[in-house]
C-alpha atoms as a printed R data frame, in Angstrom:
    type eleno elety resid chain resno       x       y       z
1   ATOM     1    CA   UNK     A     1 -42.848  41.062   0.217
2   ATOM     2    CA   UNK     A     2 -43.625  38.789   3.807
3   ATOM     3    CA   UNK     A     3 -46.880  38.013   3.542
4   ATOM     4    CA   UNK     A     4 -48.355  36.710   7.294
5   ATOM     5    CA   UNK     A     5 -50.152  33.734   6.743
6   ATOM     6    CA   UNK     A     6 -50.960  31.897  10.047
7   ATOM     7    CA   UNK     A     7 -51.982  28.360   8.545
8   ATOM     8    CA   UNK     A     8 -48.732  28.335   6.292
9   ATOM     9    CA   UNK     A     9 -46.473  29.185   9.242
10  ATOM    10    CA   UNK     A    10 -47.893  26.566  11.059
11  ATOM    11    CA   UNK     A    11 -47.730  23.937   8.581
12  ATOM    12    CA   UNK     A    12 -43.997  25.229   7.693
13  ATOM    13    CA   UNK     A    13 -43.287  24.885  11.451
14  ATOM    14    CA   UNK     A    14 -44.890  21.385  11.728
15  ATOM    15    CA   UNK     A    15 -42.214  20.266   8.381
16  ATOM    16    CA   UNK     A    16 -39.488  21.117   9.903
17  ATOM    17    CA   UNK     A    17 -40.327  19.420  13.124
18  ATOM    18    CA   UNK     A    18 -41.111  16.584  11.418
19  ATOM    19    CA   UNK     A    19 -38.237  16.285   9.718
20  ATOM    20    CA   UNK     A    20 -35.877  17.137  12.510
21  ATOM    21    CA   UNK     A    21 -37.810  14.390  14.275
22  ATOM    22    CA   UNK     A    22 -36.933  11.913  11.141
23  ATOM    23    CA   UNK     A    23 -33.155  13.392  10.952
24  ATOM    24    CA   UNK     A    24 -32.822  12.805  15.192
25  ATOM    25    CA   UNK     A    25 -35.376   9.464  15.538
26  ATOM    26    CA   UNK     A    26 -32.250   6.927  14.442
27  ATOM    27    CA   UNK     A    27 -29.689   8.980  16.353
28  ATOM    28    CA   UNK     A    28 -31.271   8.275  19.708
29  ATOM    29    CA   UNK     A    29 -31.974   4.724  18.792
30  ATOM    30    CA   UNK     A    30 -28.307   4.290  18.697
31  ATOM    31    CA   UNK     A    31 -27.288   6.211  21.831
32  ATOM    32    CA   UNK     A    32 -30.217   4.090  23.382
33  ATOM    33    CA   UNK     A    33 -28.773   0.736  22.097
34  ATOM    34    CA   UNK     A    34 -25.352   2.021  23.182
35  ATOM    35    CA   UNK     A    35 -26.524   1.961  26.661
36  ATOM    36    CA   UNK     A    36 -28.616  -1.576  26.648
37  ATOM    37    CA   UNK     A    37 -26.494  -5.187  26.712
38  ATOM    38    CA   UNK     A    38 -26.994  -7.333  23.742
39  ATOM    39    CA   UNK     A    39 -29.828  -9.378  24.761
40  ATOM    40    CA   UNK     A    40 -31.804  -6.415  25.151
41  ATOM    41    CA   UNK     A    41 -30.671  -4.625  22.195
42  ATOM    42    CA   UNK     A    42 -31.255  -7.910  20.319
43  ATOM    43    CA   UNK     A    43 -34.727  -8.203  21.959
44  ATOM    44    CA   UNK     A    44 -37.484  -8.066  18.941
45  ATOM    45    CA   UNK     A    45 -39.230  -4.753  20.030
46  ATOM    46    CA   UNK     A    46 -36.357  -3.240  21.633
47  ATOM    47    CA   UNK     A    47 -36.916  -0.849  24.151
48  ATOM    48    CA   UNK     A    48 -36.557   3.113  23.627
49  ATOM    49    CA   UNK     A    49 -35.759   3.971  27.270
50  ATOM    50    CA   UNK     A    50 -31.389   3.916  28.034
51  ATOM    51    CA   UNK     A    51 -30.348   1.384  29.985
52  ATOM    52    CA   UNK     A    52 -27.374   1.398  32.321
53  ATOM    53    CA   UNK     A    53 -24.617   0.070  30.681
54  ATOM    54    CA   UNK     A    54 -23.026   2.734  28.586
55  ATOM    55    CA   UNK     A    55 -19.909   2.992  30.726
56  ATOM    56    CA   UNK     A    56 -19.503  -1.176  30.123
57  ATOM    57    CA   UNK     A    57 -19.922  -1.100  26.820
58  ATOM    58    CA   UNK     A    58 -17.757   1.637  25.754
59  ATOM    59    CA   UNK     A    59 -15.019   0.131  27.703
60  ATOM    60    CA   UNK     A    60 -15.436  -2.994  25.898
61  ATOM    61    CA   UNK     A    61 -15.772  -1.562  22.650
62  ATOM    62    CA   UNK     A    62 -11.981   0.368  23.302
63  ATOM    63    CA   UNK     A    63 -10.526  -3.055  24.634
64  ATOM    64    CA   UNK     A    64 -11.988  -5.861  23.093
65  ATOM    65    CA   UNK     A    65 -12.901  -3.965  19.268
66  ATOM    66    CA   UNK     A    66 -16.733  -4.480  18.133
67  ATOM    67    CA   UNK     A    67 -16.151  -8.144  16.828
68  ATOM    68    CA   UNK     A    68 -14.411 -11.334  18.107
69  ATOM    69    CA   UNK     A    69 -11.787 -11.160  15.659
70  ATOM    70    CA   UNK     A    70 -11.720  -7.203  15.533
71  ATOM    71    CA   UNK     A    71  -8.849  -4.699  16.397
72  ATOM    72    CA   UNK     A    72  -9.844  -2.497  19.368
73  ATOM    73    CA   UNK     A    73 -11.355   0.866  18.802
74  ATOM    74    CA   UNK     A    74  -8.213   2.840  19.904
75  ATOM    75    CA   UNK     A    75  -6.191   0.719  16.842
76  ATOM    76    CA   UNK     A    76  -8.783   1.542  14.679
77  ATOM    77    CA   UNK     A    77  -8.708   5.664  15.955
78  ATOM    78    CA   UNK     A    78  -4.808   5.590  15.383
79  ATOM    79    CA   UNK     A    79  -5.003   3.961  12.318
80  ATOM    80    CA   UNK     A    80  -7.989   6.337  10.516
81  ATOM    81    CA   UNK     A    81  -5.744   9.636  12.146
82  ATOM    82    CA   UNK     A    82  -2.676   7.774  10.450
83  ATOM    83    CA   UNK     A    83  -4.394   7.358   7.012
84  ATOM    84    CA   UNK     A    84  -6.386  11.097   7.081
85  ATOM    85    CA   UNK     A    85  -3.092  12.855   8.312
86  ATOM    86    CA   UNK     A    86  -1.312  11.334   5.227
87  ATOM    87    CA   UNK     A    87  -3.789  12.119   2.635
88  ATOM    88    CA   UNK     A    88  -3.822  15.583   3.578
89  ATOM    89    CA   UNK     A    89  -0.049  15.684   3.589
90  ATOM    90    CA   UNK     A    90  -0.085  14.047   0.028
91  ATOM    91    CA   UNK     A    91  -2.711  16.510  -1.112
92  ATOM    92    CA   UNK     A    92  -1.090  19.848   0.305
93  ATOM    93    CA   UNK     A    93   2.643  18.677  -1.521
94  ATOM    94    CA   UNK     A    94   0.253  17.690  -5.001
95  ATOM    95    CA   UNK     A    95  -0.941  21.505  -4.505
96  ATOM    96    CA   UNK     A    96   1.551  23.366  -3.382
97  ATOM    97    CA   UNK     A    97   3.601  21.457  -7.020
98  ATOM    98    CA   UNK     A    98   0.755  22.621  -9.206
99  ATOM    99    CA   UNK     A    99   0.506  25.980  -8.009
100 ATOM   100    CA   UNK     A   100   4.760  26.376  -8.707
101 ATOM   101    CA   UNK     A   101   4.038  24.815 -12.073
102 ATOM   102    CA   UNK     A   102   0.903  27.309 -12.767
103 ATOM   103    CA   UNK     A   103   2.571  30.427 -11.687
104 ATOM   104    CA   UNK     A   104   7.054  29.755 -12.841
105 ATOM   105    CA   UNK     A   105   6.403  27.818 -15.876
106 ATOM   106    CA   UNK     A   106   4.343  28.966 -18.847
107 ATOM   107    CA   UNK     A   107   2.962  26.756 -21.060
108 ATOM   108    CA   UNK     A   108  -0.807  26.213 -23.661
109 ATOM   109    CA   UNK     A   109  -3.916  26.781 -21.805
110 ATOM   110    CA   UNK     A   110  -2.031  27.680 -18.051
111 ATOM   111    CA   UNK     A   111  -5.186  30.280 -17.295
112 ATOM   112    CA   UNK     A   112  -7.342  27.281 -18.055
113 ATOM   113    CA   UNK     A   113  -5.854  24.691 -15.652
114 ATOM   114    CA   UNK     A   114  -5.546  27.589 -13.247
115 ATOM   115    CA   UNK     A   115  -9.266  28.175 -13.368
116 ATOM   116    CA   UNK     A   116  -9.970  24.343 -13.147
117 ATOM   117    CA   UNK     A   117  -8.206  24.005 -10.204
118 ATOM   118    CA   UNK     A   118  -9.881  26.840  -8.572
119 ATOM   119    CA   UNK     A   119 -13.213  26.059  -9.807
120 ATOM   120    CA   UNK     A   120 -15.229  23.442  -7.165
């Protein structure tokens, strides 16, 4: 049963405003301090208007790395595709082995473990 209520619509409406407005709020703070140098980002009540110089700092960021003793950004891209494409690798051979194991070999409790892998 839908039952029209005007003032709880409205106050449903204004939650989930507000909290999309929580959820986004830090989001553009960082795409604004993306796009400010460092004194202003640094600045005590930093600004919420973007600057201009997103184009400088991203190319910095791919060179130079986010530190003075970092690796670049583009080492540290290769290096987490690297790591996630061999732990998916690893995980699809441990599978693929305990599915042959469930299904050729029988042994105690094999509907169990079959279960408890399928279960989340």
């Amino acid at each position: 049963m839908i039952e029209n209520r005007p003032w709880l619509t409205i106050f449903s409406h204004t939650m989930l405003i507000l909290g999309i407005a929580v959820i986004l709020f830090p989001l553009y703070v960082a795409f604004v301090a993306a796009t400010l140098d460092k004194q202003a980002v640094y600045a005590a009540p930093m600004t919420l208007i973007p600057g201009t110089h997103l184009l400088e700092n991203i190319h910095n960021i791919w060179v130079n790395g986010v530190g003075t003793n970092s690796a670049p950004f583009w080492r540290m891209l290769l290096n987490s595709f690297v790591m996630a494409f061999s732990i998916t690798l690893g995980k699809i051979t441990v599978s693929m082995l305990s599915a042959f194991a469930i299904v050729w070999f029988r042994f105690p409790l094999r509907n169990l473990f079959f279960w408890m892998i399928l279960s989340p």
